[in-house]
C-alpha positions as CSV (number, residue, x, y, z in Angstrom):
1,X,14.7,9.3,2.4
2,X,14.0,6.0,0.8
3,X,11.1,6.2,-2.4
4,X,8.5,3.9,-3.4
5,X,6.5,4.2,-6.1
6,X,2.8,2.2,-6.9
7,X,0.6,3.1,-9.7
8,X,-3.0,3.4,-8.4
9,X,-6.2,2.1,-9.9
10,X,-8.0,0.1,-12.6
11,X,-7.9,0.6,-16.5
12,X,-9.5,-2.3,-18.7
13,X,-8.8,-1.8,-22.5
14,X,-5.9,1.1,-21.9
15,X,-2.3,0.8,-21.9
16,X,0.0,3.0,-19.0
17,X,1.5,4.6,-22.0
18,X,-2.2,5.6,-22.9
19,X,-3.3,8.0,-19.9
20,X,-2.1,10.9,-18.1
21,X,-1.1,10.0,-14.4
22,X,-0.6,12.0,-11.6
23,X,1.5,11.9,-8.4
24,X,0.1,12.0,-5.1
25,X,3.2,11.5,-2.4
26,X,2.6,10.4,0.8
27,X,5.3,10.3,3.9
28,X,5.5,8.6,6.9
29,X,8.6,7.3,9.0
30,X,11.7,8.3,7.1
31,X,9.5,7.0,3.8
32,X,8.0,8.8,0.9
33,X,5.1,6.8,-0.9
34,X,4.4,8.2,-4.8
35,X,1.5,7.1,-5.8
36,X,0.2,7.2,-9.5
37,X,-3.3,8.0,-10.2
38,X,-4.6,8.0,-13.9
39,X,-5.9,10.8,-14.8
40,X,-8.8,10.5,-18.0
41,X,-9.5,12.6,-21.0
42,X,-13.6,12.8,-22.1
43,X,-13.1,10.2,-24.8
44,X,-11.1,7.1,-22.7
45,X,-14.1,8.2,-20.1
46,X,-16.9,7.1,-22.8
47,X,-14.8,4.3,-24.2
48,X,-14.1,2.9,-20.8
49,X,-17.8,3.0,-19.8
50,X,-18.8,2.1,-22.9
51,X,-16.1,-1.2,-22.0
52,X,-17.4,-2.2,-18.3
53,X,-21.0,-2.0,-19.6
54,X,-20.2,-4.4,-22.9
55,X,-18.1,-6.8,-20.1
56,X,-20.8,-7.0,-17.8
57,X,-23.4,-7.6,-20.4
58,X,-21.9,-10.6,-21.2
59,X,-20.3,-11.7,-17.8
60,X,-21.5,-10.5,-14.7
61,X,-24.8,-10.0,-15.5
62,X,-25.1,-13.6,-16.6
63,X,-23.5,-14.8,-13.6
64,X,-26.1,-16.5,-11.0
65,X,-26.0,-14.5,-7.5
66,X,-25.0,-17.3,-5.8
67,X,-22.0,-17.4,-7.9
68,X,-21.1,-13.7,-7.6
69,X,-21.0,-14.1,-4.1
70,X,-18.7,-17.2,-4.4
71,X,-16.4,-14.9,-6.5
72,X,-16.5,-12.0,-3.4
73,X,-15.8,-14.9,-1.0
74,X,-12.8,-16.0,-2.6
75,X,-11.3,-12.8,-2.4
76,X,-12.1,-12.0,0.8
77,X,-10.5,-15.4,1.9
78,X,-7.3,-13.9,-0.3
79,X,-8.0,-10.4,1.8
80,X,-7.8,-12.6,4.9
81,X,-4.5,-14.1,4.4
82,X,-1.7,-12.6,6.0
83,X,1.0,-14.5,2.9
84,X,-1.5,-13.2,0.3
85,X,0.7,-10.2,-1.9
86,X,-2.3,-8.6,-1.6
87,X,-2.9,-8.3,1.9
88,X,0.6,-7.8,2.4
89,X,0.7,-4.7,0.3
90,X,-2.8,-4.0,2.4
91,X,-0.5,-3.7,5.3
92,X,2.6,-2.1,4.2
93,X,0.8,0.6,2.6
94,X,-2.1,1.9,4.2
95,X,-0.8,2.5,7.2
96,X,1.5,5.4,4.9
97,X,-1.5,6.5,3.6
98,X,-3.1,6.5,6.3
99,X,-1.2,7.9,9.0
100,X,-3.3,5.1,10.9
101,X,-1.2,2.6,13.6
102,X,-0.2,-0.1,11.8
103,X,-1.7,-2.6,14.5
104,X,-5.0,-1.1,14.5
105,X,-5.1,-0.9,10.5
106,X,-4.7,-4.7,10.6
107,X,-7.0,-5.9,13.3
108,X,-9.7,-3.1,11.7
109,X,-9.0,-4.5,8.1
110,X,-9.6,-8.0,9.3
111,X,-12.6,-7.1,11.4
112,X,-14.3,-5.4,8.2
113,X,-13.3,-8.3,5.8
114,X,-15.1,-10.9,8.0
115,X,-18.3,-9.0,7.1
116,X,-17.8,-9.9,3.2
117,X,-17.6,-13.6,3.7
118,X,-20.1,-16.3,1.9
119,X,-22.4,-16.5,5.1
120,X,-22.3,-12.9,5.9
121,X,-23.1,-12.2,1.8
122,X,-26.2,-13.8,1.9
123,X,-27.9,-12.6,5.1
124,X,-27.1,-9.1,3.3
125,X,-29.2,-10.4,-0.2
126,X,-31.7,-11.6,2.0
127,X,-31.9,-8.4,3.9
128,X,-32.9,-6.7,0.9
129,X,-34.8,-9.3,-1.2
130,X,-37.1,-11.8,0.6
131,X,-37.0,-13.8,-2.7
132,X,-32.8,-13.4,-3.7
133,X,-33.4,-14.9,-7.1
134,X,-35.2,-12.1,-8.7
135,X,-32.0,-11.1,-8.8
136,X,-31.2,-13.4,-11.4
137,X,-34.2,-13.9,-13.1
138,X,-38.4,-13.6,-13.1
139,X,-39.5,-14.7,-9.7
140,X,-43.5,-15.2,-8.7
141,X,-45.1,-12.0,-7.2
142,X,-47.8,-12.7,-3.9
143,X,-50.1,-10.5,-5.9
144,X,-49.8,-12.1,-9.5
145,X,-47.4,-11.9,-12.2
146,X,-43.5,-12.0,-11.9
147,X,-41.1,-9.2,-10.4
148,X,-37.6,-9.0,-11.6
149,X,-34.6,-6.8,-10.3
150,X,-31.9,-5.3,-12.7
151,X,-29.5,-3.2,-11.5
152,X,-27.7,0.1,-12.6
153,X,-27.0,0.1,-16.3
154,X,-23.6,1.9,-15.1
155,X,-23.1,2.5,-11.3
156,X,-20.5,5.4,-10.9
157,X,-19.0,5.5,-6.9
158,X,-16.9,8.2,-5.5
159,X,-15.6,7.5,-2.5
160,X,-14.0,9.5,0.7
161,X,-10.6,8.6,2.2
162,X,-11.0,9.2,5.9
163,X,-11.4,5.0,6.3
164,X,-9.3,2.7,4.6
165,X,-10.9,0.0,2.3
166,X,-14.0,2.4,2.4
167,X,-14.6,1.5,-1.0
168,X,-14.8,-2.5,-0.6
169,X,-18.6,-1.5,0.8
170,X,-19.6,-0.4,-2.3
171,X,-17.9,-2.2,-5.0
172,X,-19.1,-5.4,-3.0
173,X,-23.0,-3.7,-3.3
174,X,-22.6,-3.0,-7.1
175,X,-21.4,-6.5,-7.6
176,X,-24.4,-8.4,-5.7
177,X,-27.1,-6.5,-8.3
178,X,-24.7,-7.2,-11.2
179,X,-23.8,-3.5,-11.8
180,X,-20.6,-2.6,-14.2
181,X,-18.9,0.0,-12.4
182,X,-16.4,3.1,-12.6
183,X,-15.1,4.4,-9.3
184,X,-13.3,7.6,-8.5
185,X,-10.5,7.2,-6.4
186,X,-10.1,9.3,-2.8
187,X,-6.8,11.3,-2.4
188,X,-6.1,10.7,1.0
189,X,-6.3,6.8,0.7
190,X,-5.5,5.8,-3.5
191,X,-5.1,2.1,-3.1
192,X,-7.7,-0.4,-2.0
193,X,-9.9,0.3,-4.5
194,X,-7.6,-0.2,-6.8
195,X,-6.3,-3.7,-5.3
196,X,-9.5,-5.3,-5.3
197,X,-10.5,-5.3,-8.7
198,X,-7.1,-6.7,-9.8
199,X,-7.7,-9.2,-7.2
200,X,-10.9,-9.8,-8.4
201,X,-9.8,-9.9,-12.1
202,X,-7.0,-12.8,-10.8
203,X,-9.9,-14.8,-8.8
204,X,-12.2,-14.8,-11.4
205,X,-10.9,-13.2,-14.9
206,X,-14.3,-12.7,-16.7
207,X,-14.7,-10.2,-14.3
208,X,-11.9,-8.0,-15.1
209,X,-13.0,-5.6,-17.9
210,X,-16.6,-5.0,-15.4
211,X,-14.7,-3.0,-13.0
212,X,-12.6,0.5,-13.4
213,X,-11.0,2.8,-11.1
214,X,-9.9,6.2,-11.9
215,X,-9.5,9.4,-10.6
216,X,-9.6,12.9,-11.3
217,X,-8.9,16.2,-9.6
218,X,-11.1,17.8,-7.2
219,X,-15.0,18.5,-8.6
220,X,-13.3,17.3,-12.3
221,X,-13.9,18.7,-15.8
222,X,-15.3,17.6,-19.1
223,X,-14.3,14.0,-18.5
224,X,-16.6,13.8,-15.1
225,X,-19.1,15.4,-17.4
226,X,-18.3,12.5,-20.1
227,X,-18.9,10.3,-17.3
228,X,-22.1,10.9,-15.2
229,X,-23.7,11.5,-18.5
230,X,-23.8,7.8,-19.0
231,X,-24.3,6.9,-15.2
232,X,-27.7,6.3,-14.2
233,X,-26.9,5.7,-10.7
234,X,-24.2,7.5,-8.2
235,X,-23.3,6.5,-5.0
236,X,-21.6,9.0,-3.3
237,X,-19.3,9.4,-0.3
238,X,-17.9,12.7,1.1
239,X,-18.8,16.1,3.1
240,X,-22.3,17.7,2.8
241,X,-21.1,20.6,0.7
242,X,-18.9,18.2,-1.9
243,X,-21.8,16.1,-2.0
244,X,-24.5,18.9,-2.8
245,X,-22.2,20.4,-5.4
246,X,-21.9,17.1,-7.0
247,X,-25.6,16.5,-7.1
248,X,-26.0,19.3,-8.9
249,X,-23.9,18.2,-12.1
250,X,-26.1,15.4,-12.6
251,X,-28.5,14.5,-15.1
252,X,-32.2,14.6,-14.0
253,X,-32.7,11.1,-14.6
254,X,-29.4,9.9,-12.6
255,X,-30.1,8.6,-9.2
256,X,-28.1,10.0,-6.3
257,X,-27.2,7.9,-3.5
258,X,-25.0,10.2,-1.0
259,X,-23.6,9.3,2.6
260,X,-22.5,12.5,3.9
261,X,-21.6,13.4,7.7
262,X,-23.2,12.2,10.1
263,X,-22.7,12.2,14.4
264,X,-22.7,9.2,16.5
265,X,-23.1,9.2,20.3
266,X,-24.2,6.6,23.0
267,X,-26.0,6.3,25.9
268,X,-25.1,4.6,29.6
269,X,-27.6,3.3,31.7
270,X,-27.7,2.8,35.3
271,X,-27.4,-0.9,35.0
272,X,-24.5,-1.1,33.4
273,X,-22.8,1.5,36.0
274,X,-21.6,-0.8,38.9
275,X,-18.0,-1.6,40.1
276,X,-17.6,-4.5,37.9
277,X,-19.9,-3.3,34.6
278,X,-19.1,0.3,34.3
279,X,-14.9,-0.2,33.8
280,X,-15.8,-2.9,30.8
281,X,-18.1,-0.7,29.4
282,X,-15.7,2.1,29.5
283,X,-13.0,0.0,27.6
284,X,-15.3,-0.7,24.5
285,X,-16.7,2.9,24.7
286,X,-12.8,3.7,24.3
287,X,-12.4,1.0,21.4
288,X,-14.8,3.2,19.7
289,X,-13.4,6.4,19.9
290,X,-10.1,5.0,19.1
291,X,-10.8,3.2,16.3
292,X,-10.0,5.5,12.5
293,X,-9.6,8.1,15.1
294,X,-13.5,9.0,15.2
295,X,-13.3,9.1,11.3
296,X,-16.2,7.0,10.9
297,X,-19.6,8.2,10.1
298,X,-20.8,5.7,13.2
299,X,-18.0,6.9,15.3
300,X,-18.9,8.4,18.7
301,X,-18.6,12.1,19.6
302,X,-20.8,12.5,23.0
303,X,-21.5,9.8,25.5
304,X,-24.2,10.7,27.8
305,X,-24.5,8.9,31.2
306,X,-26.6,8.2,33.8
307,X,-27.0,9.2,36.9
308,X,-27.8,7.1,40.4
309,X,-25.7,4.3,40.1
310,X,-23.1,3.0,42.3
311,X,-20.4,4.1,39.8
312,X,-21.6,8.1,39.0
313,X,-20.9,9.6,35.5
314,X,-17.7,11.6,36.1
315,X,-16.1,8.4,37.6
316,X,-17.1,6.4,34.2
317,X,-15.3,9.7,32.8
318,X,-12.5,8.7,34.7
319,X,-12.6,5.3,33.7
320,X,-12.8,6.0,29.5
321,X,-9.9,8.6,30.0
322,X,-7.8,5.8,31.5
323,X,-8.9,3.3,28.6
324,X,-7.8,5.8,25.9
325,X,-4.5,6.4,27.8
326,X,-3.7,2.7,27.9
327,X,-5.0,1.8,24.1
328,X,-2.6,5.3,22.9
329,X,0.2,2.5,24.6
330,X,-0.8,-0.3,21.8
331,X,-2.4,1.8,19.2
332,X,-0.8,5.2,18.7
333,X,-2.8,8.0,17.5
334,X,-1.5,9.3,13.7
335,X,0.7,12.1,13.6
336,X,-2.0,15.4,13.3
337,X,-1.1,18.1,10.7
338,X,-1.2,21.8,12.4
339,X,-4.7,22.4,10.6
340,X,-5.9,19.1,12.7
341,X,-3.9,19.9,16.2
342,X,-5.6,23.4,16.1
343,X,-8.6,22.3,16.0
344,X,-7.8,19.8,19.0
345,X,-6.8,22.9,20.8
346,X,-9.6,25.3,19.9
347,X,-12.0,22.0,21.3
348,X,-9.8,21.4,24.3
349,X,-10.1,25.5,25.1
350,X,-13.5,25.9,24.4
351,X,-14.2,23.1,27.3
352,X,-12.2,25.1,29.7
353,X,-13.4,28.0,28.8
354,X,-17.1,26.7,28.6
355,X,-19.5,26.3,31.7
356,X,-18.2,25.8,35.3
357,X,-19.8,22.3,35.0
358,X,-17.5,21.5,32.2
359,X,-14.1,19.8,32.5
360,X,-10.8,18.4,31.1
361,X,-9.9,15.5,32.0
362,X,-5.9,14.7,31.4
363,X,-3.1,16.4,30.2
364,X,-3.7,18.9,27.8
365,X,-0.9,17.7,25.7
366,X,-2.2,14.0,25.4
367,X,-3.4,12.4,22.4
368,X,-6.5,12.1,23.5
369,X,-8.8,14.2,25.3
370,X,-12.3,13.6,27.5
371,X,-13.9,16.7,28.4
372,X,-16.9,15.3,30.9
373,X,-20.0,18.2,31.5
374,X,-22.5,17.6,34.5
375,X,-25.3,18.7,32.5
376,X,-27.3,18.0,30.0
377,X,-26.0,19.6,26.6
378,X,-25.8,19.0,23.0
379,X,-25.0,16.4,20.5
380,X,-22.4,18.1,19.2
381,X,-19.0,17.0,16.8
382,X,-15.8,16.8,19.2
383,X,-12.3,17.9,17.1
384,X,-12.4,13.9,16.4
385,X,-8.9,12.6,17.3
386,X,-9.6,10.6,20.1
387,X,-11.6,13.8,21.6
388,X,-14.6,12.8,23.1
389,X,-17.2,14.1,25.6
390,X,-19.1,12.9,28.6
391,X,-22.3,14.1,30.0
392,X,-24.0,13.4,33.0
393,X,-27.9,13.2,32.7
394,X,-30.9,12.1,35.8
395,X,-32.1,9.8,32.8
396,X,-31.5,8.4,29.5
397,X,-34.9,10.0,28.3
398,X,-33.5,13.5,28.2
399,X,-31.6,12.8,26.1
400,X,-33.8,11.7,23.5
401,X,-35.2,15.5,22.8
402,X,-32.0,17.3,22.8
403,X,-30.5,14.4,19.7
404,X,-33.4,14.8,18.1
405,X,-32.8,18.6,17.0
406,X,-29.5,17.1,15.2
407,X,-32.6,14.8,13.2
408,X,-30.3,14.9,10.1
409,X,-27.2,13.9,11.3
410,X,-28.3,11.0,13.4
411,X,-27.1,7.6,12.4
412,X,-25.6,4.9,15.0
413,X,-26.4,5.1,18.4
414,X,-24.7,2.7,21.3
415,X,-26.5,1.5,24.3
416,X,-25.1,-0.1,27.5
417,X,-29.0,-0.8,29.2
418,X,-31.6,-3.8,30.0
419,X,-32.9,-5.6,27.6
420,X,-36.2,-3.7,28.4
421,X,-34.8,-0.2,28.7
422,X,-32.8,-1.1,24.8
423,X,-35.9,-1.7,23.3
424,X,-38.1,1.1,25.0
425,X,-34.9,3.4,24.1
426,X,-34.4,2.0,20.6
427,X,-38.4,2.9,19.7
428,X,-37.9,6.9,21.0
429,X,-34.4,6.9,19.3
430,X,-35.7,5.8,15.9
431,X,-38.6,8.3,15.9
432,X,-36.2,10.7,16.5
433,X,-34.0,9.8,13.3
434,X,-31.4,7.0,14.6
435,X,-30.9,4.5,12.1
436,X,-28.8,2.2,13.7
437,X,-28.2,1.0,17.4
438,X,-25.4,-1.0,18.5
439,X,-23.3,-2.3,21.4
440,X,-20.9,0.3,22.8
441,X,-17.9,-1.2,21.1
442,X,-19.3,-2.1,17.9
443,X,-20.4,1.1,17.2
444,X,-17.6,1.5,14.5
445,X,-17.5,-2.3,13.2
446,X,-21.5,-2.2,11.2
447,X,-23.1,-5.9,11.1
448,X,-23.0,-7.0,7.5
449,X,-26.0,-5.8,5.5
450,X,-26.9,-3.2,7.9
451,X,-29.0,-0.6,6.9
452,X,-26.3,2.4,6.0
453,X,-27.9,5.7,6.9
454,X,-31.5,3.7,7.1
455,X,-31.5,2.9,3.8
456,X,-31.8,-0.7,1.8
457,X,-28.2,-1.2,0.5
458,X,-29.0,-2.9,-2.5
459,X,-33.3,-2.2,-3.1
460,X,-31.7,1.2,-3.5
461,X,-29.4,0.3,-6.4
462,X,-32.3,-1.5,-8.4
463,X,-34.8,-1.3,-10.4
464,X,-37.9,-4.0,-10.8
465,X,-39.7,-5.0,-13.4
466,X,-42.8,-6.2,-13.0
467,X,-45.0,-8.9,-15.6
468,X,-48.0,-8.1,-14.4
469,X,-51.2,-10.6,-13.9
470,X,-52.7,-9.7,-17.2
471,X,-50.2,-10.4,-19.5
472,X,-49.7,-13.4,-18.1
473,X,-53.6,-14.5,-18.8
474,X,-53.0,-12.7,-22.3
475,X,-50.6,-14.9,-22.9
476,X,-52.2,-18.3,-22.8
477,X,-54.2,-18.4,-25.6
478,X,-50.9,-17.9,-27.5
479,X,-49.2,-21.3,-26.2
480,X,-48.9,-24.0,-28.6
481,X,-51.1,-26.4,-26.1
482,X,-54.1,-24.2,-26.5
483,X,-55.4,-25.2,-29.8
């Protein structure tokens, strides 16, 4: 078996020779991937935060928004190109890390970096701040006075493997509010992380020492201790439980920013169900599904459909089954471990086993599964895979009720409807705790500067500061013009 080897992360101000690493091996293909992580004692955890906040006092922080984003931008455009070392290494690698279909890794990767351009970086300021330049200094308030915006003093991110490049999301956020920042590296996907900020330290070398990337085992020790001790802000990326369990080893006066699990689904309207509509919109529903193999927060698990139409729900069934048989054909699914491919099975038996209503559509053995049930039942997670389930409903307004008791789960919803029926199902769909509704087929591929789990991406990472009315009246007598 032929080895590679690639050491993993970020480490301004310490030499190799200086830290502990550790091996995480990866195999794929007659290849075995070592990957080296470095591992921190408690006092290189001080002294590197203690490094990225110093560099960022004197770099980022003085750096104009405008020109932070140029920075991003020429990266990305580096990110983009297929000759760039780094994107090459973006390709050759991930998919080992991965598992993922080499293909699909490169399309999705060029999909997601098209969202971090120039253009697409300043609709997302502007999303947040009506006025970007409080960013960057005192900007007039509508009531009086001046507002500011500084962001974290140190902005720690731990990230989850289950999408590669996850971490580009919120490296890019901490950047736009001028944040130095220390991130924790995922096991199941070591690299990206790590790539960027070299890439961003060869684009523009000021910024170099204002970004580190690290990892440690598990929950960590003392040295996670060492660390979140000097964060004042976390964002957070993982399961419920990890996430809880890390909120709990916080200071009090550390904000928590956490995206746990969520569940997507979509609806099908009657309108988009004739012999012409309701094939297309089966082949994007199938794009969704396949993409990550459902291991996207937005990714959809339940697609409920509606009946009356020319083409009925179990045909549109049909349809998406067919879809994800000819996309297995260009994008294989990843090799499942027996942990995974048991709890395909268990899924796949519980449908048979279920209601009579309920049924299995395509061999048991595929890598993909629909299970379509002709009435209405629960949002509930499929085994994820390529496993997803159809329901047939009389209309799209039952459906509202029976999401709404999975209130804290809810985040991207995809509709195929009217323009009149989207925005009368939007309104019942956000009281019920949607925070995001998109085309079926972009339901894994967010809008740049979308509101992630209804929340303000980067309002949430700052903090203003406000020179309120009076002190600027205080202040005029003081001037040298008023004696």
């Amino acid at each position: 078996m032929k080895v590679e080897r690639i050491t993993a992360g970020h480490l301004p101000g310490l030499r190799d020779d200086e830290v502990q690493w550790h091996v995480l091996p990866f195999e794929r293909d007659g290849l075995r991937l070592e990957v080296s992580v470095p591992m921190l004692t408690a006092a290189q955890m001080q002294a590197l935060a203690q490094r990225v906040r110093g560099a960022a006092d004197r770099h980022l922080r003085t750096m104009p928004v405008a020109e932070i984003i140029d920075v991003i931008d020429r990266a990305i455009a580096r990110l983009l190109d297929r000759n760039d070392p780094f994107r090459r290494e973006a390709e050759a690698w991930l998919p080992v890390v991965s598992g993922y279909d080499a293909d699909m890794l490169r399309l999705g990767l060029t999909g997601y970096f098209k969202t971090f351009r120039a253009p697409q970086l300043r609709r997302f300021v502007a999303e947040d701040f009506a006025n970007p330049a409080v960013l960057d200094g005192f900007q007039p308030a509508p009531k009086g006075g001046a507002v500011r915006a500084f962001g974290p003093d140190l902005l720690v991110h731990v990230w989850a493997g289950n999408v590669p490049a996850l971490s580009l999301w919120s490296l890019v956020c901490g950047l736009l509010v001028k944040a130095p920042g220390i991130g924790k590296l995922a096991s199941a996907e070591p690299l990206f992380a790590g790539w960027f900020a070299r890439l961003l330290a060869e684009v523009h070398p000021p910024l170099a020492d204002c970004l580190a990337v690290v990892w440690w085992r598990g929950a960590g020790g003392e040295e996670v201790d060492a660390l979140y001790a000097q964060a004042d802000t976390v964002l957070a990326y993982g399961g419920n439980d990890t996430l809880a369990a890390l909120h709990q080893r916080l200071p009090m006066t550390a904000r928590f920013l956490p995206h746990g699990h969520k569940l997507g689904f979509g609806l099908v309207g009657a309108a988009a169900l004739d012999a012409l509509k309701a094939p297309a919109v089966a082949r994007l529903a199938a794009w969704d599904v396949m993409r990550y193999d459902q291991q996207g927060c937005y990714s959809p698990h339940v697609f409920y459909v509606e009946r009356g139409a020319p083409v009925p729900p179990r045909a549109f069934a049909d349809y998406l089954a067919a879809e994800l048989a000819n996309l297995q054909q260009r994008f294989a699914r990843r090799p499942l471990d027996l942990a995974e491919g048991a709890a395909v099975a268990k899924w796949q038996q519980a449908v048979e086993w279920g209601s009579d209503d309920q049924v299995l559509i395509g061999p048991v053995d595929a890598p993909w599964s629909v299970a379509y049930g002709d009435s209405l039942q629960a949002l509930a997670p499929t085994a994820l895979y390529r496993t997803i389930t159809v329901v047939g409903v009389d209309r799209l307004d039952e459906v509202v009720p029976v999401v709404a008791k999975q209130r804290a789960f809810l985040q991207t919803a995809g509709i195929a409807a009217s323009p009149e029926e989207l925005y009368r199902l939007a309104g019942l769909l956000g009281a019920a705790g949607v925070t995001r509704i998109s085309a079926i087929g972009a339901m894994s591929m967010p809008e740049a500067g979308w509101h992630h789990d209804g929340r303000f991406n980067l309002i949430d990472l700052v903090r203003m500061t406000e020179i309120e009315q009076s002190a600027e009246a205080a202040a005029q007598p003081f001037a040298p013009y008023a004696d």
